[in-house]
Steps between C-alpha positions, in 0.01 A plus 500: 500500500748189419782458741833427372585145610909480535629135506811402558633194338834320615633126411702326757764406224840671314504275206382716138291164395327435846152293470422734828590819272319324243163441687541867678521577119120399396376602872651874422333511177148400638523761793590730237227422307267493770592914580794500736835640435778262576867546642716209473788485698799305382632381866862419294557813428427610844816341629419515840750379758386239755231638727754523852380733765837563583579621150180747546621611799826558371440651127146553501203353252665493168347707238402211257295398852339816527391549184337129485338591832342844323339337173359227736406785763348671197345188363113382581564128450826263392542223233704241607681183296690322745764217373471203771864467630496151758114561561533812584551865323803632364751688734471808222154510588505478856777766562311722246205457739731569831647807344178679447392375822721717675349846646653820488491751806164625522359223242189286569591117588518328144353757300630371150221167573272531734163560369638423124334215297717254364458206217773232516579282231807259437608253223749198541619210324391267757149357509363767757583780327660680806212465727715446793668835485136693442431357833812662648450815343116516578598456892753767476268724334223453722709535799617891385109619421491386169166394341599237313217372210382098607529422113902440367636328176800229539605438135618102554762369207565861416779400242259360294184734563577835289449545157762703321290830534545481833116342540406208706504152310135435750221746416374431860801603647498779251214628656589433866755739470297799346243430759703535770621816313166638474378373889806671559383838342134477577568486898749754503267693364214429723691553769603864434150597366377453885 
């Protein structure tokens, strides 16, 4: 009997016409079509405050934070598009990833990552394509139990490399991204067959 993979799929950016909610696009669509069912979260309209543990203390987790921290808790692996803010990763990104970092009385240490697979991706005008920040966010990840796939797609001069259906201008790239989709997928599903 098939298992149901659940991915979750998240870009580290607010604006609409994001290349990193553009890429996240064609990876979503490749999981999809490779059998798992896909949440996207729109971190924007989350709207969560700061991560402060003062402000926990004070008000408690927000709700926007606990419901992130459920879908990933409910979630087998994550797809991540990370925009490459001063070679690192976006402070949306990072205070989503404190947020559901946070454990609740009773709660296993970092349940919403650890053991969860995770495929990074990131696109950027700059020649790199945002490789800095993947390296940021791959250390983070690893650090809180996340299996984090070796293979990741940087889309370099990204304001140049989309077609207008959304496609990638490279057909190598192209497929990069629906590997990594499908590696993604395949691993995740290896995983909870043992």
């Amino acid at each position: 009997m098939a298992h149901t993979i659940n991915i979750v799929a998240l870009a580290g950016s607010t604006r609409p016409q994001s290349y990193n909610r553009k890429v996240l696009a064609l990876a979503i669509q490749a999981a999809q079509q490779a059998g798992a069912q896909v949440t996207t979260i729109d971190l924007a309209r989350l709207t969560l405050p700061l991560f402060d543990e003062q402000f926990e203390a004070e008000q408690g987790t927000p709700e926007n934070a606990r419901q992130l921290k459920q879908l990933m808790i409910a979630a087998d692996g994550l797809l991540l598009a990370s925009p490459e803010y001063n070679s690192s990763i976006t402070p949306l990104l990072k205070n989503a990833i404190d947020w559901a970092s946070r454990p609740a009385p009773g709660e296993p240490s970092l349940v919403a990552f650890k053991g969860k697979v995770a495929g990074l991706l990131a696109a950027s005008p700059g020649a790199l394509g945002g490789l800095r920040g993947l390296v940021h966010l791959r250390s983070i990840l690893g650090n809180i139990g996340v299996i984090v796939l070796p293979d990741q797609v940087a889309i370099p001069k990204a304001m140049e490399a989309f077609q207008p259906d959304g496609s990638l201008v490279d057909s190598k790239l192209q497929a990069a991204v629906k590997n990594l989709a499908e590696n993604l997928v395949q691993l995740v599903r290896k995983i909870k067959a043992t």
